[in-house]
C-alpha positions as CSV (number, residue, x, y, z in Angstrom):
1,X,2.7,28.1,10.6
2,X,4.3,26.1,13.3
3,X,1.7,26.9,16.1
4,X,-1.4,25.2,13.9
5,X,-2.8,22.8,16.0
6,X,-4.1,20.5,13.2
7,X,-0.3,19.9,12.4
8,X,-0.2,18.0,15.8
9,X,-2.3,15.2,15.9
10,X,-1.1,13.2,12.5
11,X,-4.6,13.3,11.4
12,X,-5.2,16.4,8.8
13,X,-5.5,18.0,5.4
14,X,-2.9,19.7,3.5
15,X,-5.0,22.3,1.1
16,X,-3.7,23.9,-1.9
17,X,0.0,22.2,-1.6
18,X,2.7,21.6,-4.5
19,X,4.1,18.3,-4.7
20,X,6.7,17.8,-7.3
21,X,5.7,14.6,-9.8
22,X,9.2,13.1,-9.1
23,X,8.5,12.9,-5.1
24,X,5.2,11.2,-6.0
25,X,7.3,8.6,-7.4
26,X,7.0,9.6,-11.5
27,X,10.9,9.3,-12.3
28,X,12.3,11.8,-15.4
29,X,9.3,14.5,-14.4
30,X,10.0,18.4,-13.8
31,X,5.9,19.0,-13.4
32,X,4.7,20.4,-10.1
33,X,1.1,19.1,-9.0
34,X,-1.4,20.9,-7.3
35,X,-3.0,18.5,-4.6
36,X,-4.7,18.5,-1.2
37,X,-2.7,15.9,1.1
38,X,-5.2,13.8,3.4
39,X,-3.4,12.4,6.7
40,X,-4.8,10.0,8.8
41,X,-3.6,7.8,11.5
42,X,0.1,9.4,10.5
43,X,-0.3,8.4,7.2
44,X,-1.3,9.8,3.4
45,X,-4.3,8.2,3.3
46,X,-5.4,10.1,0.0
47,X,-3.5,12.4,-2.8
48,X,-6.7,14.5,-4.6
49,X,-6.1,17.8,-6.8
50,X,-7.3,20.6,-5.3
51,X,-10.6,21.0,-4.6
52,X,-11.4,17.9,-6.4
53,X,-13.1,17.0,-3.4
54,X,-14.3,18.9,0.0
55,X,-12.3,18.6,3.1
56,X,-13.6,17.6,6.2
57,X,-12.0,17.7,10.0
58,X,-8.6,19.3,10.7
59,X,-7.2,21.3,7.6
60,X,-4.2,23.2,7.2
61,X,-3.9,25.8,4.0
62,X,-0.5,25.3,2.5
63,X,-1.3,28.4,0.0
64,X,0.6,26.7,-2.7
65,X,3.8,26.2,-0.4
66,X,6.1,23.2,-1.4
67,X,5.7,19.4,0.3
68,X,8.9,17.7,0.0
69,X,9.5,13.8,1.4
70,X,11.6,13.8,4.4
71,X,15.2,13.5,3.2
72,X,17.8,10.8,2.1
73,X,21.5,11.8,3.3
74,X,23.2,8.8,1.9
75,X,26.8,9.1,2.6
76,X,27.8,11.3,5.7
77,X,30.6,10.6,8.5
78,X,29.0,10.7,12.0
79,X,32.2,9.2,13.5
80,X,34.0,12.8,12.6
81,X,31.4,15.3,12.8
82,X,32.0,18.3,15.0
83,X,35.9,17.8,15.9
84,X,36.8,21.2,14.1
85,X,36.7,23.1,17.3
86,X,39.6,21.1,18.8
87,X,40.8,19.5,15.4
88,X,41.2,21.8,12.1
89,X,42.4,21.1,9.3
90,X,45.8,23.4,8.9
91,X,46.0,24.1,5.5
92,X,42.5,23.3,3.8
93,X,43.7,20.5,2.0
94,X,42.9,16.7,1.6
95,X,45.9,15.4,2.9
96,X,45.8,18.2,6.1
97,X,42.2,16.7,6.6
98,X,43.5,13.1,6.5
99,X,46.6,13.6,8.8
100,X,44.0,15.8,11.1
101,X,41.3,13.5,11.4
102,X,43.8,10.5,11.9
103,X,45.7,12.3,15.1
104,X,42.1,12.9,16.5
105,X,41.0,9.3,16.4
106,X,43.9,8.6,18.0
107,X,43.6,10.5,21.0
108,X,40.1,11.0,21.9
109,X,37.7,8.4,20.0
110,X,36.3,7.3,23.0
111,X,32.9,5.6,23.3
112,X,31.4,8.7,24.9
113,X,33.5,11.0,22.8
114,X,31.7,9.7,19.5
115,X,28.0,9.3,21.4
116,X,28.0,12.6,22.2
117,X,28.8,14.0,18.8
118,X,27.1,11.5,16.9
119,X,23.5,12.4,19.0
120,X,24.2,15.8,18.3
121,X,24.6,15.5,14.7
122,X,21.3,13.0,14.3
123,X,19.4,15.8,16.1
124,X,20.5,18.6,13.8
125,X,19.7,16.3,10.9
126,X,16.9,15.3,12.5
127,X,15.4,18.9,13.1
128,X,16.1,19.8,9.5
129,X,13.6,17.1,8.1
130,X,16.1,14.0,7.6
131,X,15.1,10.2,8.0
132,X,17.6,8.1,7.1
133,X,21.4,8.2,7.1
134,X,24.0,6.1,5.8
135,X,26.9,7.2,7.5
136,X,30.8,6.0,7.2
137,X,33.1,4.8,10.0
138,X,36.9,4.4,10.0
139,X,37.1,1.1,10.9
140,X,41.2,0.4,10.8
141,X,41.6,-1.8,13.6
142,X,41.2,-1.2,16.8
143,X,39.1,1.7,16.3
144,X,36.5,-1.3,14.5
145,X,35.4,-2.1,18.0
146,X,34.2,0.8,19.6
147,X,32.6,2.6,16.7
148,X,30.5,-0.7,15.1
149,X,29.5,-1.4,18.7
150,X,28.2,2.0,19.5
151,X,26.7,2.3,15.9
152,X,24.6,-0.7,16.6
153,X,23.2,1.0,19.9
154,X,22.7,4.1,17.6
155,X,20.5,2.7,15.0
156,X,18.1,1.0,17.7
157,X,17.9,4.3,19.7
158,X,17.1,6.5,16.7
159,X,14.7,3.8,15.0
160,X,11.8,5.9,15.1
161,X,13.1,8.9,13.9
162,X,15.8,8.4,11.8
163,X,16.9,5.1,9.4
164,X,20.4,4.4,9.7
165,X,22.7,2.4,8.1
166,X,26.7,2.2,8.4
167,X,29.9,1.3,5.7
168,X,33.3,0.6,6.9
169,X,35.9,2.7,5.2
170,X,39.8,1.9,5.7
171,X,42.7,3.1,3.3
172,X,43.8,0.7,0.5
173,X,46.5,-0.7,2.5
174,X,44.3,-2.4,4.8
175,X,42.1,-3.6,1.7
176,X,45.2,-5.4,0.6
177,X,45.9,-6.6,3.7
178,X,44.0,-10.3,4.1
179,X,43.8,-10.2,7.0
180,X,43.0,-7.1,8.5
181,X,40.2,-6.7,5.5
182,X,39.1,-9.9,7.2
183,X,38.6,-8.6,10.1
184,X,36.9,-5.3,9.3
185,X,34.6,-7.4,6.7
186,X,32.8,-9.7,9.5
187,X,32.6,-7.3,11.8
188,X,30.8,-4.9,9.1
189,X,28.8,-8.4,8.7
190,X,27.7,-8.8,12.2
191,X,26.5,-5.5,12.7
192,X,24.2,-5.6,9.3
193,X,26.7,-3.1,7.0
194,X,27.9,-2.5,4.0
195,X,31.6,-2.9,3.2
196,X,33.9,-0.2,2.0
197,X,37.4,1.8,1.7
198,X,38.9,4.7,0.0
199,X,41.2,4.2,-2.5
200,X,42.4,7.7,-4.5
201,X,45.6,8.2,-6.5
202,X,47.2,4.6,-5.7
203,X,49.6,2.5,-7.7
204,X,47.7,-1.0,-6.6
205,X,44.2,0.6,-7.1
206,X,42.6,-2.4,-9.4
207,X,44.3,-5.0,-7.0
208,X,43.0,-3.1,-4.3
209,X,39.1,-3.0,-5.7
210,X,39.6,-6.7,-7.0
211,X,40.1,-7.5,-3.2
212,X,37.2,-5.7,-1.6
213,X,34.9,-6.8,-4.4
214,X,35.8,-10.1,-3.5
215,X,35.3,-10.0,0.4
216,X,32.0,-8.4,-0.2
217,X,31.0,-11.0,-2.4
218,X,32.3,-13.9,-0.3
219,X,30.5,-12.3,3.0
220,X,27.6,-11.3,1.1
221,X,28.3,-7.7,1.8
222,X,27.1,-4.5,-0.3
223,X,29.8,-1.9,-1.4
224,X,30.0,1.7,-0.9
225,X,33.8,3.4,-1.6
226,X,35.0,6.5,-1.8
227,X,36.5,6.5,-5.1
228,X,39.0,9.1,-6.8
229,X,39.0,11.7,-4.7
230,X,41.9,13.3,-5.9
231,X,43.1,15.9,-8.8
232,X,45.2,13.3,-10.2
233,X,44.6,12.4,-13.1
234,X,46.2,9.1,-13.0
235,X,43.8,8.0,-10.7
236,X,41.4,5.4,-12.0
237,X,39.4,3.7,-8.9
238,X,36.2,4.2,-10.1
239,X,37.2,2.2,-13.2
240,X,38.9,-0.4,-11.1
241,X,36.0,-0.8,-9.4
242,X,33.8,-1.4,-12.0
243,X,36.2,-3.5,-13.6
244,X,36.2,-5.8,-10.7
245,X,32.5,-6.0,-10.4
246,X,32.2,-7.4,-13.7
247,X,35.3,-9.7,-13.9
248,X,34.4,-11.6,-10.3
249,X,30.4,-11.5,-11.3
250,X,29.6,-9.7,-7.9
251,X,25.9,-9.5,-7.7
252,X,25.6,-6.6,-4.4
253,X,25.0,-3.1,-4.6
254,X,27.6,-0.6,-5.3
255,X,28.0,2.8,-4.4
256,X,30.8,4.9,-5.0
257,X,31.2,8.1,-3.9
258,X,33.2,11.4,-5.0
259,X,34.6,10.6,-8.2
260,X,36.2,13.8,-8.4
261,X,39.3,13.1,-11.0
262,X,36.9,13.0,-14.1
263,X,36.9,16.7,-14.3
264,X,40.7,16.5,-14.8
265,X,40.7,13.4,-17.4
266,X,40.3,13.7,-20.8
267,X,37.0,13.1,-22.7
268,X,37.7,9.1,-23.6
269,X,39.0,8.1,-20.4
270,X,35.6,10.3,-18.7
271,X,33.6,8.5,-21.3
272,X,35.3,5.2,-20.9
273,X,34.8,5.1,-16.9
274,X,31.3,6.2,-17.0
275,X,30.0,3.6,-19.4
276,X,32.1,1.0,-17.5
277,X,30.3,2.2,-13.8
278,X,26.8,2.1,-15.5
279,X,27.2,-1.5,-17.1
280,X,28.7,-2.2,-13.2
281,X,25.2,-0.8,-11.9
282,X,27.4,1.4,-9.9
283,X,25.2,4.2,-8.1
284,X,27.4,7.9,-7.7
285,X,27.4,10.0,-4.7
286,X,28.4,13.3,-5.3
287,X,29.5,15.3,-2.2
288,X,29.6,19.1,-3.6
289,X,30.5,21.1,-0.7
290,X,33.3,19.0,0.5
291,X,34.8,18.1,-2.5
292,X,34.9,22.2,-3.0
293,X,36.4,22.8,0.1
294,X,38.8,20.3,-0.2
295,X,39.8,20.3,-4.2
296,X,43.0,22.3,-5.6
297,X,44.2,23.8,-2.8
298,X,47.7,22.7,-2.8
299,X,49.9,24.2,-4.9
300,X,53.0,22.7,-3.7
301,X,54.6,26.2,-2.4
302,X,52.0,26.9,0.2
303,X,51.0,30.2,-1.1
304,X,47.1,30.9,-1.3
305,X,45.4,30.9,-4.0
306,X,41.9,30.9,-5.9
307,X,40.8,26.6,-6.6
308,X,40.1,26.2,-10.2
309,X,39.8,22.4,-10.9
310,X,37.1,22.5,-7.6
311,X,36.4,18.5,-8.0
312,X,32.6,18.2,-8.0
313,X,31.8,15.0,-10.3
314,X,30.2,15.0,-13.5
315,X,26.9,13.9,-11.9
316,X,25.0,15.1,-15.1
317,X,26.7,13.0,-17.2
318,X,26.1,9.9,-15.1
319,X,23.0,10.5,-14.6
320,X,22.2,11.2,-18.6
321,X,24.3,7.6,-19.1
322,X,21.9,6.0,-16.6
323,X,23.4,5.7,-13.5
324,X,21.1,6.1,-10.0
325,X,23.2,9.4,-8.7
326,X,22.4,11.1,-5.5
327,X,24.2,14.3,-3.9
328,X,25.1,14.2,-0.3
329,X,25.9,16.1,2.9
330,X,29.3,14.3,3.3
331,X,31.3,15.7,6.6
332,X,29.9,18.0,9.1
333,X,32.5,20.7,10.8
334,X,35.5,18.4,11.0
335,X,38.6,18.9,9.0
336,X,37.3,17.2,5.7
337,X,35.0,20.2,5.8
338,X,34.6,23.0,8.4
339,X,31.2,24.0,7.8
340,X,27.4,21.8,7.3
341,X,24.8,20.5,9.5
342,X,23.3,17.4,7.8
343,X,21.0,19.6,6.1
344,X,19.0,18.6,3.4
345,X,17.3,21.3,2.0
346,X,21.4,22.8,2.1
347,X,22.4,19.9,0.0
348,X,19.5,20.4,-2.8
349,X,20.4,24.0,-3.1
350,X,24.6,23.7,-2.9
351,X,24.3,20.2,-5.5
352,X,22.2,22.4,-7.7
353,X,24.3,25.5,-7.8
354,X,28.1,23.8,-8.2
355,X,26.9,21.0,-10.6
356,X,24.3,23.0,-12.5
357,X,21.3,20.5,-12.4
358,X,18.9,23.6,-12.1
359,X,18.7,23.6,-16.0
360,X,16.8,22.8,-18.4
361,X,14.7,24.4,-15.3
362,X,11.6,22.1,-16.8
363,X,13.4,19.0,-15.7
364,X,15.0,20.6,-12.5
365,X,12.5,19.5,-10.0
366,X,13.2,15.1,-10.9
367,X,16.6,16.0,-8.9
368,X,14.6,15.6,-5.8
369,X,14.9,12.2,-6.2
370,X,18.9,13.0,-5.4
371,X,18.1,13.7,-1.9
372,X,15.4,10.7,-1.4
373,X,14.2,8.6,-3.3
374,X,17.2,7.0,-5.7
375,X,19.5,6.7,-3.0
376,X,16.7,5.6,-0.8
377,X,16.4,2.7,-3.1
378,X,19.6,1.6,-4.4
379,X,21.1,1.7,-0.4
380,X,18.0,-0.2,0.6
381,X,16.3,1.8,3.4
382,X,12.9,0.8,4.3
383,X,12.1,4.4,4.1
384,X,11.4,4.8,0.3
385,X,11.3,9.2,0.4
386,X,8.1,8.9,-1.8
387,X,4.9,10.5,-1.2
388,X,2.4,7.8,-1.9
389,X,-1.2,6.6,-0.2
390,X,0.1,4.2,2.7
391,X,3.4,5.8,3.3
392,X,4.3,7.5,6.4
393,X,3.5,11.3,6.4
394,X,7.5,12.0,7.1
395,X,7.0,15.3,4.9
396,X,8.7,18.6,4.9
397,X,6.4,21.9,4.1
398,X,7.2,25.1,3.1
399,X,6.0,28.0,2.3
400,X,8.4,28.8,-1.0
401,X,6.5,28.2,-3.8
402,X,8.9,27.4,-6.5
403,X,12.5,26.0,-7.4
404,X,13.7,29.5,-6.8
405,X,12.2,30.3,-3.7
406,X,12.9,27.0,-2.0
407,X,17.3,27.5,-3.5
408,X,17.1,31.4,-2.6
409,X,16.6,31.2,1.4
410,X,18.1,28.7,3.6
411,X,14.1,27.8,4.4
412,X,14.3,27.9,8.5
413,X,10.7,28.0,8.6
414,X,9.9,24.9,7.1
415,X,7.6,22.4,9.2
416,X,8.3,18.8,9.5
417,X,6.0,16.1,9.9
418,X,7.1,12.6,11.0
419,X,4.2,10.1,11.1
420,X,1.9,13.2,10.2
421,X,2.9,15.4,13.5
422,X,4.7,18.3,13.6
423,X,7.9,18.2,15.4
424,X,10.2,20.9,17.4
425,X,12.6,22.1,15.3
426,X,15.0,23.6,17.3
427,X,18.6,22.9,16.3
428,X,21.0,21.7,19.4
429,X,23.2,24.5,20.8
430,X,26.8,24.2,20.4
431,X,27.9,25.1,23.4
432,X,26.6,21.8,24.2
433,X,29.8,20.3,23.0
434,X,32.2,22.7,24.6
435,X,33.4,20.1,27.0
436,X,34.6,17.5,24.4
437,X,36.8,20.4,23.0
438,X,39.0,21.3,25.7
């Protein structure tokens, strides 16, 4: 499939492909169309069912293999991807992570340290079919001033191949701290991002989200937090947060991501949160894999054992309540998570196995929308992950057929098209990284 010269000149017919309805933009469908995809110019210049009309020039037989819209990854960590190999986490658990990640920062988060790994990751998610990125970046001061700087540089050098857009995220001491929240505020305002922070199991958690709500909306600033990230259930950020939007008024966007001490709380508090974040217009970002990885390892006695409370959110239930949900990649082979590679097609598969949004299988195929285009919309990326007559031709093909072909293989011989031309593929070696290891 890859060597099909019609797949290189952005100007060509996809025959007898299978689009889902929700990636043509029809929200709450699980129906699968049948269409022939005209390109021209690197763009869809026409969306006909099969056969409806002939095709003339360049053509390229799909044989009812999948089209997908380039992917969505709305809430990664570029800033910490690909430290595991000098930095691991020690005992699997959050607080290992933390402490692990923190003692890295501090001794190699150079400029050049994070351009290196931050290239590499945007070229594996780039090869996998991604186009735009939101990705966090502890910003506790000083480390504000190399990573924002070197962010901005990233986002004009990638502008052609992959969207990105940045949040600050600090610990909730710094968000009650004037003003060091100051401080990490306008410098998330000069370089055009959103504000953010994590705030878990914390005794000053609504005085915490009171704060931050307020700096955004005094700067103007969107919010995206990492809420609740805990198995504690006396952890209530989320509801803090939503609290806070609708005591101060706050009129930005709001992400929050995680979420994961619902699955411990009891039914009226779950209920009670989740109608609170959807009157908030909050938008939830599960991250699956990590939170599995990270979730109920700790015991207390350091003895190894099976996770059973494994922390994915109840994304199902926010997303049956109305709230804009999206699942993410989260962190790439650093201690929050040893393992990923910014892959979307990885994410789609994982979200749908842990949080079960493959059933009813009729409606299975609107969760595309997770990876694209609801978190494409609510984060505010030009990119809009729909495929629609005038958009780019950023596509994805395959050559599975259905939901369970395209969740059964890790799909390594998918094509991607970015303005309607197929690119290379090829995943960057490791090894290139070796150095930044020793």
């Amino acid at each position: 499939m890859h060597g099909t010269p019609a797949l290189a000149t952005g100007n060509v017919t996809l025959r007898n492909a299978r689009i889902p309805s929700a990636a043509l933009g029809k929200a709450g469908s699980g129906a699968v169309e049948t269409v022939d995809v005209e390109i021209r110019d690197g763009r869809v210049a026409a969306i006909r069912p099969t056969g409806l009309a002939p095709v003339t020039g360049a053509s390229h037989d799909l044989d009812s293999g999948l089209i997908l819209p380039a992917f969505v990854d709305v809430h990664t960590h570029l800033d910490k991807g690909h430290i595991w190999p000098r930095k691991e986490n020690p005992d699997g658990t959050w607080l290992g992570a933390l402490v692990a990640a923190g003692a890295d920062r501090e001794n190699n988060w150079s400029r050049a340290d994070l351009e290196r790994r931050m290239d590499f990751a945007l070229r594996c998610a780039y090869a996998h079919g991604t186009a735009a990125i939101r990705t966090h970046l502890d910003s506790a001061p000083p480390q504000h001033e190399i990573s924002w700087a070197l962010f901005e540089e990233m986002r004009e050098r990638w502008a052609d191949r992959i969207e990105l857009q940045a949040v600050s995220i600090v610990g909730p001491d710094t968000l009650l701290n004037p003003a060091e929240l100051d401080t990490v505020a306008r410098q998330v305002k000069a370089s055009g991002g959103a504000l953010g922070g994590s705030v878990a199991e914390y005794g000053r958690s609504k005085e915490a989200m009171l704060r931050v709500v307020e700096k955004a909306g005094e700067l103007g600033l969107d919010l995206d937090l990492h809420t609740d990230e805990t198995g504690d259930p006396s952890a209530h950020a989320l509801l803090h947060l939503a609290e806070a939007v609708l005591e101060t008024g706050y009129t930005g966007k709001v992400m929050a991501g995680h979420c994961c001490v619902l699955t411990v709380q009891d039914e009226r508090t779950v209920r009670g949160t989740i109608d609170k974040a959807v009157e908030a217009g909050i938008a939830i970002v599960s991250l699956p894999m990590c939170n599995i990885y990270l979730q109920d390892r700790d015991n207390g006695n350091g003895a190894v054992r099976t996770p059973i409370r494994r922390g994915a959110t109840l994304l199902n239930e926010f997303k049956a309540a109305g709230a804009v949900v999206a699942v993410a990649s989260d962190n790439t082979r650093d201690p929050f998570y040893a393992y990923g590679d910014l892959d979307g097609v990885e994410v789609l598969r994982e979200g749908a196995r842990i949080l079960h949004f493959d059933h009813p299988q009729d409606l299975a195929w609107d969760w595309v929308r997770a990876v694209g285009s609801a978190p494409a919309a609510h984060a505010g990326f030009a990119y809009r992950a729909v495929i629609e007559v005038g958009a780019p031709a950023d596509l994805v093909l395959f050559s599975a057929r259905s939901w369970t072909e395209l969740n059964a293989r890790p799909q390594y011989d998918r094509i991607v098209l970015r303005a309607g031309k197929a690119i290379d593929t090829t995943l960057p070696d490791y090894r290139e990284l070796d150095d930044l290891m020793e």
